[in-house]
N, C-alpha and C positions, 0 to 999 in steps of 0.2 A: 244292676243293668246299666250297662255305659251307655249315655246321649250325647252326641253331637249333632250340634248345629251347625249347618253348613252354610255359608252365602255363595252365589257365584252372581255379578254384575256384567253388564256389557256398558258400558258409557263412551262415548264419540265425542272427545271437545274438538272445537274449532282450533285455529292455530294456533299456538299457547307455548309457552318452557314453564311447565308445572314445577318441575323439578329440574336442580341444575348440576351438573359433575363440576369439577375442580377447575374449570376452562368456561362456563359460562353456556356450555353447552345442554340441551335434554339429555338425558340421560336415554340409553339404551342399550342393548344386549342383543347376540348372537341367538336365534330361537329359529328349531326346525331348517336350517341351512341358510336363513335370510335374516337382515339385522332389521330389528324389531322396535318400535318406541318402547320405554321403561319408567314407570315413576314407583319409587323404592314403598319396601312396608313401611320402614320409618317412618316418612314423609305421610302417608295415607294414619297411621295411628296418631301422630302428631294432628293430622284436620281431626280425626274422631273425639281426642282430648279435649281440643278446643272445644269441641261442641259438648261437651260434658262442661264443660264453663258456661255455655250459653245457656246450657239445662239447668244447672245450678241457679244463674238469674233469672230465667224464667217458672223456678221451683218443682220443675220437675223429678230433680234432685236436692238434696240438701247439703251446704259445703263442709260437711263434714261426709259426704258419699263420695271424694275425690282426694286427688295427691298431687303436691304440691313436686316437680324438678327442679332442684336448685343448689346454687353452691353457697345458699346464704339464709342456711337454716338458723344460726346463729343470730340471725337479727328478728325472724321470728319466736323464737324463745323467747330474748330481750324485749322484745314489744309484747309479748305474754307477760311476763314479769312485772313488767310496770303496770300495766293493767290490775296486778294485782297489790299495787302498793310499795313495790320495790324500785330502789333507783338505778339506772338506765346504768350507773358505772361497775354498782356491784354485781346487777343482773349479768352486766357481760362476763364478770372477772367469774362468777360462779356458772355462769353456763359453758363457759370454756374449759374449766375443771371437770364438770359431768359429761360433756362428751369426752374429754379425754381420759375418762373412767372405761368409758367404751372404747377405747382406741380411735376415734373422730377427734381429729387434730384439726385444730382452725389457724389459719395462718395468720398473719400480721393485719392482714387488710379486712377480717373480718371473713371471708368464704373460707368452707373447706373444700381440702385438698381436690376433692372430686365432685360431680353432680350427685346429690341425695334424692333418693324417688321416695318419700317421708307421706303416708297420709297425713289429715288436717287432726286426725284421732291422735297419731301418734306423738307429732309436734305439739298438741296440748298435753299431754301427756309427759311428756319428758318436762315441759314447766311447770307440771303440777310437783313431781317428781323433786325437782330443783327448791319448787317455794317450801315443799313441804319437810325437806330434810337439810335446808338452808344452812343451819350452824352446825352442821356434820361436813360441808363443803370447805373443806381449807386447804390452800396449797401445801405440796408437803413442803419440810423441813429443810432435804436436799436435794433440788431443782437436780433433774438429768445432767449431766455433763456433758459440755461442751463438746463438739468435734467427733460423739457417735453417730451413728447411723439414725435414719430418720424412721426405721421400723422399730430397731432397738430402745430406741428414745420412748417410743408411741408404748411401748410393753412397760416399760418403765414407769412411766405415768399412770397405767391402770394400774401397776401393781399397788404403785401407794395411793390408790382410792379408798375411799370406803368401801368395807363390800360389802357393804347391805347398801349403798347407793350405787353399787355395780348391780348389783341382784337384781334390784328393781327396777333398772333404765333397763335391762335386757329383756324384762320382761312384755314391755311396752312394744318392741318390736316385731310383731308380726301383723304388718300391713293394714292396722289399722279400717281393716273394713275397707279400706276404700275402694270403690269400682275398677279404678285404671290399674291399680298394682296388682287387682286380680285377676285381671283378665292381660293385662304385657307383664306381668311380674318384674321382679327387678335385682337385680345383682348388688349386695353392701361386702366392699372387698374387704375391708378388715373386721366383719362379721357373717361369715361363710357361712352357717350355722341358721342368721336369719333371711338369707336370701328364701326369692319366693317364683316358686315355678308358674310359666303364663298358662292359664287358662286359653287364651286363643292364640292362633296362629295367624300372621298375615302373608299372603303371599304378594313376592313383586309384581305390579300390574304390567302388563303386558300387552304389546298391540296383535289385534287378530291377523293381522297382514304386513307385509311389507313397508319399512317407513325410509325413507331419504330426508336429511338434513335442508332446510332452504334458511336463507338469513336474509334479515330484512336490514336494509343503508337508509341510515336516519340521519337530519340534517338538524341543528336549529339555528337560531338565528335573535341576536341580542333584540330586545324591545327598543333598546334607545341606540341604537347605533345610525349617524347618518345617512339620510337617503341614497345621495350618493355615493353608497362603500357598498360594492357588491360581494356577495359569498357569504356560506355560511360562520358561524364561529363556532360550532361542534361538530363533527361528523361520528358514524362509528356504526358498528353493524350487531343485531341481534339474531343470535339460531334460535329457530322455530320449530316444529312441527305441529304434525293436526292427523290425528289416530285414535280408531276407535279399543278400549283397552278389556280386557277380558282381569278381572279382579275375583280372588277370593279369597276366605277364611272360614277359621271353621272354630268352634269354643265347644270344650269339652266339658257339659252341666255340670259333673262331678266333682270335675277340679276346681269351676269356677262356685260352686258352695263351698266347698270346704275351704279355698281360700278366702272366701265372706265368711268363716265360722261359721255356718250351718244356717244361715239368716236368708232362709227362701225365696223373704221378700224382697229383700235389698237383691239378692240375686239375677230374680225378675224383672226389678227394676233396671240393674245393671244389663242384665242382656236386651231388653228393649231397646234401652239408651246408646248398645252398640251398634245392635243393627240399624237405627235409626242411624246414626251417624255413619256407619259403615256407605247410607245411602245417600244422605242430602249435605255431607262435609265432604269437601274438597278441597286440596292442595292449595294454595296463595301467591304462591312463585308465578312473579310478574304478570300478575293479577290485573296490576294498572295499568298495564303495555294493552293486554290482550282480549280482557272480561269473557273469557270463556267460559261463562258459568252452563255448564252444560249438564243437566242432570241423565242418571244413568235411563236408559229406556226398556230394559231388558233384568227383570231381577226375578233371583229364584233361590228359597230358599227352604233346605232341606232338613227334615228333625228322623236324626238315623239310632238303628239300634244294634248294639249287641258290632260293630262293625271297624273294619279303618278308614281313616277321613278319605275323601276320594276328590283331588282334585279332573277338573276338565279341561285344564290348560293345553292337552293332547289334540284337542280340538279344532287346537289352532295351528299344531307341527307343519300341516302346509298350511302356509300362509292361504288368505281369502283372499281370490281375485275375482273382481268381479266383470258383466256381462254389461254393456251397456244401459240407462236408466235403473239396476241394481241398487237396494239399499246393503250400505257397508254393513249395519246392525242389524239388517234383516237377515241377512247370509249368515252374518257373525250366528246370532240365535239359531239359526237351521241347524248349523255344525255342532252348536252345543248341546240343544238338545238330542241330534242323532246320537253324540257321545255319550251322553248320560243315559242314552235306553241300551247303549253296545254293551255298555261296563256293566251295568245293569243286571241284562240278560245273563252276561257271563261269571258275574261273582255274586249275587243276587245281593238281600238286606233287608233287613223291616224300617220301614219309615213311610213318610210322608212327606214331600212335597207342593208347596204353594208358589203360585207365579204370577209377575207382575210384569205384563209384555204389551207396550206401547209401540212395537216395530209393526204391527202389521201380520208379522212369521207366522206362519203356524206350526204351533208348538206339538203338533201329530199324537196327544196325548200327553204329553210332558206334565205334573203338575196337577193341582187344582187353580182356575185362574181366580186372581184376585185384583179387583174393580182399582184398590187405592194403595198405597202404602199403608195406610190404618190398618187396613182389612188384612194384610198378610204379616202384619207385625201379629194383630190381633189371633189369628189362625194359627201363627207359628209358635206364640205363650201357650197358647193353648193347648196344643199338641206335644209340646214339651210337658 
């Protein structure tokens, strides 16, 4: 039996650039014939990640339930290795040989070539890998030659590895259990093989209504410069906007166990720790300008069966306009639940929905309502 978990948010921040395109600008997109505010999936998994570090310190997870992005797996190893007794010169020269048993070429300055999405499982792992088969680790005899290609070169070096320390570094790779690679999974390009499919999807957030660009002309002004020297000594101008955004996603149970290796409970745990973040993590982009911490007021989330994921973004194809004294969230909610009982009606599904509506709306049946977040995290475990 297929389960998907669905979230849909409405959240309203104040004037904010959560998210920034290439110009310094909000981001935003064409939606329903009217241009729309945008703040990207990336951006929104990047805040939920975080918060899987704040759950890590606060033990609700354990740091080995997450994964580490970085181009300087390398120096993790090495700080593994000495831990274990090994010196800091030869850790390096021998963990640059065992990634490039794997085709993970490290450059001169210590990073490789590209960002690694590595759980904390598999990073110990590969220096256990390293301490434990250590004088099997030796460069070969004749270093690649000069002036080929840097794929060519890369095949070259695993071919004169060990292969019983190739065998075994390969085998370390599969994600590690960790939470984040099971649910964004992640791409290793010169190991096709162990890439790992995402258990969830995020969609681009998106504003229920109509958004126009405003910038704000900011001045400062030196502390010590004399009284008598007028004007400023910076000027310069920040885009803004302030839109309420219609967010979803949706994690597929099945795929998200069997990327945890069949580990129920880390599962569990991992999908609590999404949706919890999915709802009280927020973007940071110019955070300091604006403190828009605004939490969502509108959350509904759904445990579907046997079905295909169904976003409500339709919801919003005509923009919300609203009627004088009108709340922007309250309307927002109206449209979304009308959406969710149309689609509903018309292609039916077994599941259950819980809801957590602080607009005021009436949700005309939508839902079971739910008093807290606890309470609908706690409902929606459940029902899965």
């Amino acid at each position: 039996m297929k389960t998907l978990i669905e979230i849909h948010a409405l959240q309203n921040f104040a004037p904010s650039n959560l998210n920034r395109d290439d110009t310094g600008a909000p981001k935003d997109a064409f939606f329903g014939g009217t241009r729309r505010a945008r703040v990207s999936s990336q951006c929104f998994k990047r805040a939920v990640r975080q918060h899987f570090s704040a759950l890590v310190q606060g033990s609700a997870l354990v740091p080995n339930d997450v994964a580490v992005r970085t181009k300087r797996a390398l120096e993790k190893i090495v700080e593994s290795l000495v831990e274990k007794g090994r010196s800091a010169d030869e850790a390096e020269a021998k963990a640059r040989l065992a990634l490039a048993a794997v085709e993970l070429s490290v450059k001169e300055d210590g990073k490789t070539e590209y960002l690694l999405f590595l759980g904390q499982r598999e990073i110990s792992s590969i220096a256990d890998i390293i301490n434990d088969k250590w004088n099997s680790i030796i460069a070969p005899e004749a270093p690649p030659t000069e002036g080929k290609k840097p794929g060519r070169a890369k095949k070259q070096a695993a071919q004169a590895a060990d292969p019983e320390l190739k065998k075994a570094l390969e085998k370390i790779f599969d994600g590690g259990k960790a939470v984040d690679v099971a649910l964004f999974g992640r791409m290793l390009a010169d190991m096709p093989e162990k890439n790992q499919n995402a258990a969830c999807q995020v969609a681009h957030a998106i504003s229920t209504h109509a958004v126009e660009r405003e910038f704000d002309f900011y001045t400062a002004v030196d502390d010590l410069k004399p009284e008598d020297t007028a004007g400023a000594d910076m000027m310069g101008t920040v885009e803004f906007n302030s839109a309420c955004f219609y967010r979803y996603a949706v994690v597929d149970w099945e795929k998200l166990m069997s990327n945890l290796q069949g580990d129920a409970e880390l599962a569990q745990k991992g999908l609590r720790a999404f949706l919890e973040g999915f709802v009280v993590a927020a973007p940071t982009g110019k955070q300091n300008t604006f403190a828009a911490h605004n939490p969502p007021e509108f959350v509904a989330v759904s445990v579907r069966r046997n079905t295909a994921p169904r976003s409500l973004a339709n919801a919003f194809e005509t923009a919300v306009r609203l009627k004088r004294d009108e709340s922007l969230t309250g309307k927002s909610a109206e449209a979304l639940t009308q959406k969710a009982k149309v689609l509903q009606a018309a292609f039916g599904g077994e599941g259950e929905t819980f809801v957590l509506n602080l607009t005021g709306a009436d949700p005309d049946g939508f839902g079971t309502p739910a008093a807290s977040l606890k309470e609908l995290l706690d409902r929606t475990l459940a029902a899965v």
